[in-house]
DSSP file (Angstrom, degrees, kcal/mol; ACC not computed):
  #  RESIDUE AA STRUCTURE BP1 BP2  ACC     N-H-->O    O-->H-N    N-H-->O    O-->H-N    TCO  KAPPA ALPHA  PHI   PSI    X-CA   Y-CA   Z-CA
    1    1 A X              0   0    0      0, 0.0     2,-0.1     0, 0.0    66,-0.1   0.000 360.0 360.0 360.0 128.6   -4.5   12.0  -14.3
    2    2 A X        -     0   0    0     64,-0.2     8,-0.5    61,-0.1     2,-0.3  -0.326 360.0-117.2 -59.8 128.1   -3.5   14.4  -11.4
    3    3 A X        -     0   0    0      6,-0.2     6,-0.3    -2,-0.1     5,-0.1  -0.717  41.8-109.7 -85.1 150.8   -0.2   13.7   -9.6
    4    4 A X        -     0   0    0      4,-1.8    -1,-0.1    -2,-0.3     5,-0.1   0.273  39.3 -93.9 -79.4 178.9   -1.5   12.9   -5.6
    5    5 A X  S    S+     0   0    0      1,-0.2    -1,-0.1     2,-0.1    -2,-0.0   0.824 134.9  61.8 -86.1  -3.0   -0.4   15.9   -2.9
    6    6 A X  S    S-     0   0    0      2,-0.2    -1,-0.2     1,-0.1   112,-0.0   0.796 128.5-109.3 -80.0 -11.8    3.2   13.3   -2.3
    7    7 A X  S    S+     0   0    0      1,-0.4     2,-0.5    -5,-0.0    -1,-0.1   0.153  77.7 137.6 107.8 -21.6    3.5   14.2   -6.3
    8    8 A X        -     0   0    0     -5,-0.1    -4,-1.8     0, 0.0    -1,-0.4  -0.670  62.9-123.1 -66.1 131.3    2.6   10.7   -7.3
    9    9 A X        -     0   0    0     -2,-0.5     2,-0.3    -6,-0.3    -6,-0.2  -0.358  34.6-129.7 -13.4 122.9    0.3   10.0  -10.2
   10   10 A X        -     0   0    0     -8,-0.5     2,-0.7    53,-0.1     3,-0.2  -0.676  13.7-156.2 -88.5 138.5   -2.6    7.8   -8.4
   11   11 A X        +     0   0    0     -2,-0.3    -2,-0.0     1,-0.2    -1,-0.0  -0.465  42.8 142.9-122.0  64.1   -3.2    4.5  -10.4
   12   12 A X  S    S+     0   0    0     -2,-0.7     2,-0.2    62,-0.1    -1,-0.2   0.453  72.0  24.2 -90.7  -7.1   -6.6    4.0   -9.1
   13   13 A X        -     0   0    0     -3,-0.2     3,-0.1    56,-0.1    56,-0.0  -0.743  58.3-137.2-140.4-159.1   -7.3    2.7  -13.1
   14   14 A X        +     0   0    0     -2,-0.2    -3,-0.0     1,-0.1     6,-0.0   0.193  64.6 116.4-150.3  29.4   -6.1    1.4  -16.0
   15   15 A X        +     0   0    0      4,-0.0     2,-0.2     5,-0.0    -1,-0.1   0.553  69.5  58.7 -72.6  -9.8   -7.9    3.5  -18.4
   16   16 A X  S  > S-     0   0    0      1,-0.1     4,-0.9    -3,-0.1     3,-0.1  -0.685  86.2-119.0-126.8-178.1   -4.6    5.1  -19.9
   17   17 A X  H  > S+     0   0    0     -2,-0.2     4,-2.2     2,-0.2     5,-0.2   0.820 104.2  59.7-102.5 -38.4   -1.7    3.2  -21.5
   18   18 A X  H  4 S+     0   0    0      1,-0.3    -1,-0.2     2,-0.2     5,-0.1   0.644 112.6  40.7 -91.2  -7.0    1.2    4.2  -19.1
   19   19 A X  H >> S+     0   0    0      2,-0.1     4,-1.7     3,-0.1     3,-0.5   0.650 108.2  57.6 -90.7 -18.5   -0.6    2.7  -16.2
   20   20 A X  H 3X S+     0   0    0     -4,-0.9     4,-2.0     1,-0.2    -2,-0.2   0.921 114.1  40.1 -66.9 -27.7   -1.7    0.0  -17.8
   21   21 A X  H 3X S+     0   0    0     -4,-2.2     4,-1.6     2,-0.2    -1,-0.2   0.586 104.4  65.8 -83.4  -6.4    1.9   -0.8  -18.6
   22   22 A X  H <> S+     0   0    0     -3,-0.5     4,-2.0     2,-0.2     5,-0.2   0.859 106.9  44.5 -79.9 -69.5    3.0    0.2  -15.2
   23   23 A X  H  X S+     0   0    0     -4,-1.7     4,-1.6     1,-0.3    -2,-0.2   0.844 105.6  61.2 -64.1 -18.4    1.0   -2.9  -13.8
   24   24 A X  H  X S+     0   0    0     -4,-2.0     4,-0.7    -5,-0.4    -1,-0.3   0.987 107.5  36.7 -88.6 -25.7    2.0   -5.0  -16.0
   25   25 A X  H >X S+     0   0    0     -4,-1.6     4,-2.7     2,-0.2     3,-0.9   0.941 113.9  63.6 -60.3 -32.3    5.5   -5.0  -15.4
   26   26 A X  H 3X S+     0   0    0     -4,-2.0     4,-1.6     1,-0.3     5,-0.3   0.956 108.3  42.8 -34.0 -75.7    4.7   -4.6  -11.7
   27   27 A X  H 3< S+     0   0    0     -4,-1.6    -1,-0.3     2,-0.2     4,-0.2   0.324 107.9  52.7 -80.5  23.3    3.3   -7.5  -11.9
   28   28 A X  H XX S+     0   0    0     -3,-0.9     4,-1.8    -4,-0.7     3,-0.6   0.825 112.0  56.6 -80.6 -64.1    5.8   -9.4  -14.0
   29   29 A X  H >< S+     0   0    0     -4,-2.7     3,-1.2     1,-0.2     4,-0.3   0.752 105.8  40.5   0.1 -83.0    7.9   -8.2  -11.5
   30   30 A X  T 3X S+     0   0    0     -4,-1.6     4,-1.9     1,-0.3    -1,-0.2   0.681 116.6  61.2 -75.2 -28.1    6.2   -9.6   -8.3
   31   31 A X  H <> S+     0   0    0     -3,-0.6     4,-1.3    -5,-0.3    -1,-0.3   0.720 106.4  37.3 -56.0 -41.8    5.7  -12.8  -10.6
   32   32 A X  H << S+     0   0    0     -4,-1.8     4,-0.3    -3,-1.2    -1,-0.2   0.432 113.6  66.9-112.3  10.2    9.3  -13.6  -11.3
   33   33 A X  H  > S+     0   0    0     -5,-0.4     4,-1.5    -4,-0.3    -2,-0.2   0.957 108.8  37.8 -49.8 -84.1   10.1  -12.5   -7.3
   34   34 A X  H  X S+     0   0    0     -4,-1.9     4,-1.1     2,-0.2     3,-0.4   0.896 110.4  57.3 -49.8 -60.8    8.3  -15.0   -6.2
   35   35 A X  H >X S+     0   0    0     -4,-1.3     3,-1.1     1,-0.3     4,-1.1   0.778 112.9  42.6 -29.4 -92.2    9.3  -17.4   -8.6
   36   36 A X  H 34 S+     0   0    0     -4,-0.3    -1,-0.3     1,-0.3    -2,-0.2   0.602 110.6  56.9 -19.5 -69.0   12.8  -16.9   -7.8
   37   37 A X  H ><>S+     0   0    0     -4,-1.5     5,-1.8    -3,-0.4     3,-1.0   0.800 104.7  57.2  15.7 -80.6   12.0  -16.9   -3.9
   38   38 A X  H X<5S+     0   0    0     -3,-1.1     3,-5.9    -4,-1.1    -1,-0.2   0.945 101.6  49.2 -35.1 -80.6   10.5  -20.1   -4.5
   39   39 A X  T 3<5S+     0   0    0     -4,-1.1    -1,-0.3     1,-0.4    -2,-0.2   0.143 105.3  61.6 -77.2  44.6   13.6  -22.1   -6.0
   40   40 A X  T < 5S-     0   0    0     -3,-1.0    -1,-0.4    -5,-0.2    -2,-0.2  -0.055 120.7-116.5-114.2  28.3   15.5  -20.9   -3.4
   41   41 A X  T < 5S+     0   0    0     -3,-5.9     2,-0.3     1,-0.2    -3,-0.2   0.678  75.7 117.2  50.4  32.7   13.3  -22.7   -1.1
   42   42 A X      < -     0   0    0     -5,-1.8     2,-0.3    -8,-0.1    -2,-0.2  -0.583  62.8-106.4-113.9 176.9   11.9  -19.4    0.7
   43   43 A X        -     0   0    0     -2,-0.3     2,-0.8   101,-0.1   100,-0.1  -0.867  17.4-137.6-111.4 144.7    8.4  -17.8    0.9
   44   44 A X        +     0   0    0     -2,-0.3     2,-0.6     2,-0.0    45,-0.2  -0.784  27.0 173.3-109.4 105.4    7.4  -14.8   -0.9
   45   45 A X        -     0   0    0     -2,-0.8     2,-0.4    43,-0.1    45,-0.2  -0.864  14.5-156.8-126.0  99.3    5.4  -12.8    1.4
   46   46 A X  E     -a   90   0A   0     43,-2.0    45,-2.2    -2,-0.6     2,-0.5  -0.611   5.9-169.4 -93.2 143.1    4.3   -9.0   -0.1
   47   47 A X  E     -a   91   0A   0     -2,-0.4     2,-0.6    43,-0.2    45,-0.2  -0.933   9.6-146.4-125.8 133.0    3.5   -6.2    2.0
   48   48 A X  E     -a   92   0A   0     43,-2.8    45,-0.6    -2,-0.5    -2,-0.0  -0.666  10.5-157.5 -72.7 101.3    1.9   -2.9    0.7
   49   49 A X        -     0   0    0     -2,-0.6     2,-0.3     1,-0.1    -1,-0.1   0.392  14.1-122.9 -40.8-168.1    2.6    0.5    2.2
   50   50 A X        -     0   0    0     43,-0.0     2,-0.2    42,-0.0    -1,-0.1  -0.852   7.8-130.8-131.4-176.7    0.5    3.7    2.0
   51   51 A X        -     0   0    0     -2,-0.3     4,-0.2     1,-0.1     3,-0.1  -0.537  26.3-109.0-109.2-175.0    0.7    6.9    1.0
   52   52 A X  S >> S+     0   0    0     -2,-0.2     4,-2.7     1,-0.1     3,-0.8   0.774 112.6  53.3 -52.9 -58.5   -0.2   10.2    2.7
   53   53 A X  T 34 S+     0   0    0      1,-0.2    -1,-0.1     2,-0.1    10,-0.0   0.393  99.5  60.7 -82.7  19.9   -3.0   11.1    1.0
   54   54 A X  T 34 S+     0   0    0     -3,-0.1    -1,-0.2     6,-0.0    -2,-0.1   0.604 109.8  43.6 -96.8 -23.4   -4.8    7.8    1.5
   55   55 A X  T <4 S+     0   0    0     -3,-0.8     2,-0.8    -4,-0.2    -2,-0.1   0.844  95.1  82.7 -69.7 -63.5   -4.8    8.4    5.5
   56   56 A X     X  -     0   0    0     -4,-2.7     4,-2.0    61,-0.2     5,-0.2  -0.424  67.3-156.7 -57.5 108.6   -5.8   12.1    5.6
   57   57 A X  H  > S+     0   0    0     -2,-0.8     4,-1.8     2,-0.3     5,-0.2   0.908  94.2  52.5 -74.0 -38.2   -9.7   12.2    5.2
   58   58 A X  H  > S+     0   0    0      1,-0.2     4,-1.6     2,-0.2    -1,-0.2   0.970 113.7  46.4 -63.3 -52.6   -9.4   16.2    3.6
   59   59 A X  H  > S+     0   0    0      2,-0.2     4,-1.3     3,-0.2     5,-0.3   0.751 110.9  50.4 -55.2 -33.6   -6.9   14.8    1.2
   60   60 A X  H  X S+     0   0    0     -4,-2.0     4,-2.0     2,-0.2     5,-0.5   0.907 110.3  50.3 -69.7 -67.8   -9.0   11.7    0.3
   61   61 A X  H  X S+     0   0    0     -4,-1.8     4,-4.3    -5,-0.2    -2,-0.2   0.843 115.4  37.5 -24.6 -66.7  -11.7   13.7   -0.3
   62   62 A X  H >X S+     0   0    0     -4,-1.6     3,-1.3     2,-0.2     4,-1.0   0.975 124.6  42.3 -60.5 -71.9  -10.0   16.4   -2.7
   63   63 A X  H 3X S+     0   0    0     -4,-1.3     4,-1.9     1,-0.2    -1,-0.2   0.798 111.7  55.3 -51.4  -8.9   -7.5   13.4   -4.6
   64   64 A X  H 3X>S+     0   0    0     -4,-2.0     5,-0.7    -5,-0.3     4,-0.6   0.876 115.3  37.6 -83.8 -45.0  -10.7   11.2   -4.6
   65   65 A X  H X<5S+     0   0    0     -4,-4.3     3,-2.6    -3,-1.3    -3,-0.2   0.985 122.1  49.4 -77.9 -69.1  -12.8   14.6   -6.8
   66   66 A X  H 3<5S+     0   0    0     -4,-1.0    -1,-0.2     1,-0.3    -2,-0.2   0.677 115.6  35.4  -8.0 -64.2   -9.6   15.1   -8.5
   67   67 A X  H 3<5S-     0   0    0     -4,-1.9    -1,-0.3    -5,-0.3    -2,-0.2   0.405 102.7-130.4 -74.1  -2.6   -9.0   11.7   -9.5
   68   68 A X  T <<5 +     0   0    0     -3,-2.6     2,-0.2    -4,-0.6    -3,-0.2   0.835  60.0 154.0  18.4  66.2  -12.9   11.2  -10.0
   69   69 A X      < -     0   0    0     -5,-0.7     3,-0.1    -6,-0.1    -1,-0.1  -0.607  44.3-160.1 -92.0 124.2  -12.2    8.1   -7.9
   70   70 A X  S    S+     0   0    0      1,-0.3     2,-0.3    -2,-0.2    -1,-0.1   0.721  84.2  10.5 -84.1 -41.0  -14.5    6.4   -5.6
   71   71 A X    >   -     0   0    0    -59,-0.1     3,-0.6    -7,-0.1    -1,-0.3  -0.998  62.0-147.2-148.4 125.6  -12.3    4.8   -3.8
   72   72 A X  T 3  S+     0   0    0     -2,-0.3     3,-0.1     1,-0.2   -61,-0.1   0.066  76.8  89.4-120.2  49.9   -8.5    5.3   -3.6
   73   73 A X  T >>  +     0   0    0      1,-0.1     4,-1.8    -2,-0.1     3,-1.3   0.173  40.1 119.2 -57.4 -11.9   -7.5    1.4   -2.9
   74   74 A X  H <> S+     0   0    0     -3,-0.6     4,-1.6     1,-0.3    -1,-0.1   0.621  73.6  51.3 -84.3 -10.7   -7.1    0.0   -6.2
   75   75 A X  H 3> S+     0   0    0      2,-0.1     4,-1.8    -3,-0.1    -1,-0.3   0.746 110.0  54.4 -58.2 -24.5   -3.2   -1.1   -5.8
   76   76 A X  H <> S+     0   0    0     -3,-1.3     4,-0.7     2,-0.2    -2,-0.2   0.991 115.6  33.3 -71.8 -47.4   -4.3   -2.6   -2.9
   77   77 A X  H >X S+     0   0    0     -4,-1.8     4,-2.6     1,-0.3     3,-0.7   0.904 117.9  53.8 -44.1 -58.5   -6.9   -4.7   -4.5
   78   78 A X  H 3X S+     0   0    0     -4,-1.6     4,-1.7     1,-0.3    -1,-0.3   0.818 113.9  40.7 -57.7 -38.0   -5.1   -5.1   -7.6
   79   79 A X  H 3< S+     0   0    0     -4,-1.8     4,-0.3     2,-0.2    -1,-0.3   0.293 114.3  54.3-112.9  10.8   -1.9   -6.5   -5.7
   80   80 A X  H <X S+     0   0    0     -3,-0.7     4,-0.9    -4,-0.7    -2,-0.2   0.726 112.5  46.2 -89.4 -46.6   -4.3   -8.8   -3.0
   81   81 A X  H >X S+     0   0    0     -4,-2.6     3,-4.5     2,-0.2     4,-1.9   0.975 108.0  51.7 -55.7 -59.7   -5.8  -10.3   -5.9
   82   82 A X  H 3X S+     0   0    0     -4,-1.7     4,-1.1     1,-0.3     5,-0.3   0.844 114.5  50.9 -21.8 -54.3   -2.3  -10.9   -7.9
   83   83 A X  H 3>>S+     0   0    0     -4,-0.3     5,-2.6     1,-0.2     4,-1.1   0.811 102.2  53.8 -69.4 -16.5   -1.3  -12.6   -4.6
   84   84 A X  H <<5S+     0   0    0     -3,-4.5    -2,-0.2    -4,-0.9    -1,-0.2   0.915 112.9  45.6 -89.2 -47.3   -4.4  -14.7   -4.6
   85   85 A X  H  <5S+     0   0    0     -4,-1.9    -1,-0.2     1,-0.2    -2,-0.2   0.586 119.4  40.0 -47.5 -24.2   -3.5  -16.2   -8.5
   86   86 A X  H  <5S-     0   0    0     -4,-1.1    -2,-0.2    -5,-0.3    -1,-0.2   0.762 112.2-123.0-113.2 -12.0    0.0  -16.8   -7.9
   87   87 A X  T  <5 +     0   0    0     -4,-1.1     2,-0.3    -5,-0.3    -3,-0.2   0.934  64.0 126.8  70.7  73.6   -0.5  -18.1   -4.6
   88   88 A X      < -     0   0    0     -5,-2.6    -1,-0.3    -6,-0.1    -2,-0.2  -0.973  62.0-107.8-154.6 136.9    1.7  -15.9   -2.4
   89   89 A X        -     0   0    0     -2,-0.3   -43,-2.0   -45,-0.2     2,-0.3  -0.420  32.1-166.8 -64.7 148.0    0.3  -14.1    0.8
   90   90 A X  E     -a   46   0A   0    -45,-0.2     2,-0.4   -10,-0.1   -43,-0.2  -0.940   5.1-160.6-151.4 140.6   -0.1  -10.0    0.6
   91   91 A X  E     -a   47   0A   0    -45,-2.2   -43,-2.8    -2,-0.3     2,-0.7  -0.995   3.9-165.9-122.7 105.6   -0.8   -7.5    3.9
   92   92 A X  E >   -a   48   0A   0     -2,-0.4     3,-0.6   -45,-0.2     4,-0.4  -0.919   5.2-163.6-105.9 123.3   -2.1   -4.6    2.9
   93   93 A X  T 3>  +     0   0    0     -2,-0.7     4,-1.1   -45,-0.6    -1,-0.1  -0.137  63.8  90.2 -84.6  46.6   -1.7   -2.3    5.9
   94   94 A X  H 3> S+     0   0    0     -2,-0.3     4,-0.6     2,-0.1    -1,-0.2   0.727  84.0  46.7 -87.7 -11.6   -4.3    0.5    4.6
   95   95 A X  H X> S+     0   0    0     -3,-0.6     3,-1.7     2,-0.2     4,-1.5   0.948 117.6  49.8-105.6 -67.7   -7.2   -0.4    5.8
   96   96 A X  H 3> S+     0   0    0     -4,-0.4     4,-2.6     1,-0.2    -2,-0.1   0.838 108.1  48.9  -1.8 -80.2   -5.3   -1.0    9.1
   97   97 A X  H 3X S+     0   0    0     -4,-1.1     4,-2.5     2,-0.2    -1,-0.2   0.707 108.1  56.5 -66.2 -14.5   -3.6    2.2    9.3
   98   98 A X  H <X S+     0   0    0     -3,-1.7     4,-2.8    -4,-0.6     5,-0.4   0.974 107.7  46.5 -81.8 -64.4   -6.9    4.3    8.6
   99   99 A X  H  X S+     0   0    0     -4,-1.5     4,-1.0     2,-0.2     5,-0.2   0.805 113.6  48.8 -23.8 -45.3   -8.8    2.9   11.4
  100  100 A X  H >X S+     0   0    0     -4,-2.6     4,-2.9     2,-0.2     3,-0.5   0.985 119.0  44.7 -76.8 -55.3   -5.5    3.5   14.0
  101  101 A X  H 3<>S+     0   0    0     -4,-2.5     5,-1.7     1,-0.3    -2,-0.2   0.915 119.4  32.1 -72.4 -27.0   -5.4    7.1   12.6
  102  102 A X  H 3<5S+     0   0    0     -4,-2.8    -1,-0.3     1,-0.2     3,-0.3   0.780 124.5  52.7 -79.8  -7.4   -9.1    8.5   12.5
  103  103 A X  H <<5S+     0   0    0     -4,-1.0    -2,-0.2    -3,-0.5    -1,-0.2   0.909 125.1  23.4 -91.4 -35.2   -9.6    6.2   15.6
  104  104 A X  T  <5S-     0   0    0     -4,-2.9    -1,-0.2    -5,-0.2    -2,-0.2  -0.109  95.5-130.9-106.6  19.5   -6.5    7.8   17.4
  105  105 A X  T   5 +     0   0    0     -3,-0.3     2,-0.3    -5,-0.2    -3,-0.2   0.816  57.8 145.9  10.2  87.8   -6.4   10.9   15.7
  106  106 A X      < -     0   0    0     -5,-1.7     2,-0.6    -6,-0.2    -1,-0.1  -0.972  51.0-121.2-142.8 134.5   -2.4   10.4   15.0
  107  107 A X        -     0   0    0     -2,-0.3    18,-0.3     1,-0.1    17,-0.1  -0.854  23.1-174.9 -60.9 104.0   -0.3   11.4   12.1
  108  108 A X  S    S+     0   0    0     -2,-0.6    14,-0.5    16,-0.1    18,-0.4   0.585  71.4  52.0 -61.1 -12.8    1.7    8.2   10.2
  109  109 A X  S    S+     0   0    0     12,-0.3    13,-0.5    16,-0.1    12,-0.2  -0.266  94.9  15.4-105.0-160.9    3.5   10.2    7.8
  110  110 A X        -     0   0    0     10,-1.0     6,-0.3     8,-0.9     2,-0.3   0.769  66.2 -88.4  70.1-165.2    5.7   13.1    8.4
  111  111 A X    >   -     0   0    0      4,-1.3     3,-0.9     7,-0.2    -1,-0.1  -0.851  17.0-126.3-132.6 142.5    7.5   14.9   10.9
  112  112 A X  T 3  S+     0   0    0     -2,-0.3     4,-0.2     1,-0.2    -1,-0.1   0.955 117.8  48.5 -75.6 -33.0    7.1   17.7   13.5
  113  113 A X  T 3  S+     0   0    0      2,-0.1    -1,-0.2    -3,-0.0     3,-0.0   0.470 128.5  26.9 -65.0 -14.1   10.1   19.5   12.1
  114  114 A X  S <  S-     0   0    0     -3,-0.9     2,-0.3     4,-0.0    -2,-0.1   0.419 119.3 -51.1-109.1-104.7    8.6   18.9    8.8
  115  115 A X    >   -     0   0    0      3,-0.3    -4,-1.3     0, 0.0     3,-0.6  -0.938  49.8-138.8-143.4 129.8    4.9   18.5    7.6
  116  116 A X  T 3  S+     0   0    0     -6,-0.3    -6,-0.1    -2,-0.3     3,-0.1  -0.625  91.1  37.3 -72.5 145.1    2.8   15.9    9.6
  117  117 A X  T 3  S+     0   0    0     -2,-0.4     2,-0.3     1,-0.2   -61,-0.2   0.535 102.1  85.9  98.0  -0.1    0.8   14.2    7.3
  118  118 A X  S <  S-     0   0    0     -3,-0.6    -8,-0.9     2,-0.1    -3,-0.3  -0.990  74.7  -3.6-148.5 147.0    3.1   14.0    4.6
  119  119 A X  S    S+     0   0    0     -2,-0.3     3,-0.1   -10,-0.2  -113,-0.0  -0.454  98.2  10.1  66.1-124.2    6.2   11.6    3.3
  120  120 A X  S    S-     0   0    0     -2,-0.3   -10,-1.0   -11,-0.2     2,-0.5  -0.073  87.4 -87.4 -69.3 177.4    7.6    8.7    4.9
  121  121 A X        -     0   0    0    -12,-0.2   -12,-0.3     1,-0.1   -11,-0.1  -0.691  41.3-145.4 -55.4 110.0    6.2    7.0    7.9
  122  122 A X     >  -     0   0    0    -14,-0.5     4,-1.9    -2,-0.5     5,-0.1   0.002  44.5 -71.0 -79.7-152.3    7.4    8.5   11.0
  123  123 A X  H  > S+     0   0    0      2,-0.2     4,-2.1     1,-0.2     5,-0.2   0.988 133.9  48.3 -66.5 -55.0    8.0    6.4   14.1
  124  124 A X  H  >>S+     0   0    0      1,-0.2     4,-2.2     2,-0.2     5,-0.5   0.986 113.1  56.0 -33.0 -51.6    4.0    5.5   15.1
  125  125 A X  H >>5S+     0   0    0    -18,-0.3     4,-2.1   -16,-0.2     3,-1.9   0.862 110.1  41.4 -45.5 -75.6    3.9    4.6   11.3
  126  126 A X  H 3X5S+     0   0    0     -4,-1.9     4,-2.6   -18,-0.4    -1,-0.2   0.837 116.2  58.0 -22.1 -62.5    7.1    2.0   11.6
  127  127 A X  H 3<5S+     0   0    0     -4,-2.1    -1,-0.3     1,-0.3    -2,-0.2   0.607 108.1  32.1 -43.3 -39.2    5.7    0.9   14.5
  128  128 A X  H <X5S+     0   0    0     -4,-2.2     4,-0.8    -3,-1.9    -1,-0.3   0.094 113.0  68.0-120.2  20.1    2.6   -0.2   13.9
  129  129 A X  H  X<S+     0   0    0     -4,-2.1     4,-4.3    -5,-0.5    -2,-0.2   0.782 115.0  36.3 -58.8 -40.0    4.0   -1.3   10.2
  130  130 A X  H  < S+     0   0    0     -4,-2.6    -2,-0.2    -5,-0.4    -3,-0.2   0.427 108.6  58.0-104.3   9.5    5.7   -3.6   12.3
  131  131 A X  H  > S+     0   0    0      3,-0.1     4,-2.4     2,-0.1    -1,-0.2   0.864 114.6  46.8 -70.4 -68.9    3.0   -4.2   15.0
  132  132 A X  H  < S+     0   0    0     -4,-0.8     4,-0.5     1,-0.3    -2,-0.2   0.731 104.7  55.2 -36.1 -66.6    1.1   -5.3   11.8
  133  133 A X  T  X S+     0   0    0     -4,-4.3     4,-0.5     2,-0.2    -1,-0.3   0.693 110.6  46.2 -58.4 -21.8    3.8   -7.6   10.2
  134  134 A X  H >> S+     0   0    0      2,-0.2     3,-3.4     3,-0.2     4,-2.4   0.886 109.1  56.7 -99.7 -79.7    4.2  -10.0   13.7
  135  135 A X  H 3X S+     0   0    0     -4,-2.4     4,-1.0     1,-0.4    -2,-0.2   0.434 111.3  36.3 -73.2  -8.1    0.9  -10.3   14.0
  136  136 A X  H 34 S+     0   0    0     -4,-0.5    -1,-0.4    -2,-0.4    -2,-0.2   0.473 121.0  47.5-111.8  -4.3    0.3  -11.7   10.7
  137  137 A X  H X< S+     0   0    0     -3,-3.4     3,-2.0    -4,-0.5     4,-0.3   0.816 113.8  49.9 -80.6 -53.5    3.4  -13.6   10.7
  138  138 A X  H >< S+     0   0    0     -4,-2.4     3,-1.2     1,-0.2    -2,-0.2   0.923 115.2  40.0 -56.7 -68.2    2.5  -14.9   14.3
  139  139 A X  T 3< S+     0   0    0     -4,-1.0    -1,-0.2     1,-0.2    -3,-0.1   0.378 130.5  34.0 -79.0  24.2   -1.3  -16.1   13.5
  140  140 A X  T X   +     0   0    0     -3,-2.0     3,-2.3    -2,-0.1     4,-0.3   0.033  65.6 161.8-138.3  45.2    0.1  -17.5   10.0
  141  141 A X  G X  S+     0   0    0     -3,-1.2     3,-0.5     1,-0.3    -3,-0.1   0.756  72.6  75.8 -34.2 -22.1    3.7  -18.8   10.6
  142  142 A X  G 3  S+     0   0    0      2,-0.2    -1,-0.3     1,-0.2    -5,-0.1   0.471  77.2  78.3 -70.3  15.8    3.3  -20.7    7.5
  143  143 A X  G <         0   0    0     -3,-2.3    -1,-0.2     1,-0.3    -2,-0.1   0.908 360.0 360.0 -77.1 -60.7    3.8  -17.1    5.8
  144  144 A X    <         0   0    0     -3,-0.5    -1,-0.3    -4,-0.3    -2,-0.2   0.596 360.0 360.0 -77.3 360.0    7.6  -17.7    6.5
């Protein structure tokens, strides 16, 4: 497996031993979160981020032939489902954030003084992380 252009290793399977072990302590992880959460009388509420190269449609393409990939979602999947078994809500804002950017033709990552299109979220990104987050708190309150 090909590290991604941000330098991560894509875990789009579980075909090799070190991701298969990655997700399961991930999700042992997110497992005894919530639990913990829980007897402290809170809600355990996950939300996913994205990467660079999941946004950029010339970078999906290439990590998608790279990875021989179809689709390069499968933490999202993997960690919607998890939430759906343990009974704890998960937002993944990718699906989101690909629509705002090919629809608005807008960078989420990077920086002008740096490389658009690459690392963190710059402000738009934050923003409509956090656009994203109210609006799923506000039409589920029971989230919180």
């Amino acid at each position: 497996m090909e590290p991604s252009r941000s330098g991560r290793l894509c875990p789009c399977s579980t075909t090799d031993t070190i991701h298969r072990e990655a997700w399961t302590i991930t999700e042992e992880i997110l497992k005894l979160m919530h639990k913990e959460v829980r007897e402290h009388h809170a809600k355990f509420f996950l939300v996913t981020t994205t990467s660079p190269d999941q946004l950029d449609q010339e970078q999906k393409v290439l990590l998608r032939q790279r990875l021989n990939a179809k689709e390069l979602d499968y933490p999202e999947q993997r960690l919607r489902a998890l939430g759906e078994t343990e009974g704890f809500p998960v937002l993944n804002l990718l699906y989101d954030f690909q629509r705002h950017a090919e629809q608005h033709h807008v960078y989420l990552h990077g920086f002008p003084n740096t490389k658009l299109g690459a690392g963190h979220w710059n402000e738009q990104g934050h923003e409509l992380a956090a656009q994203l987050i109210a609006k799923r708190i506000c039409h589920d309150p029971s989230i919180l």
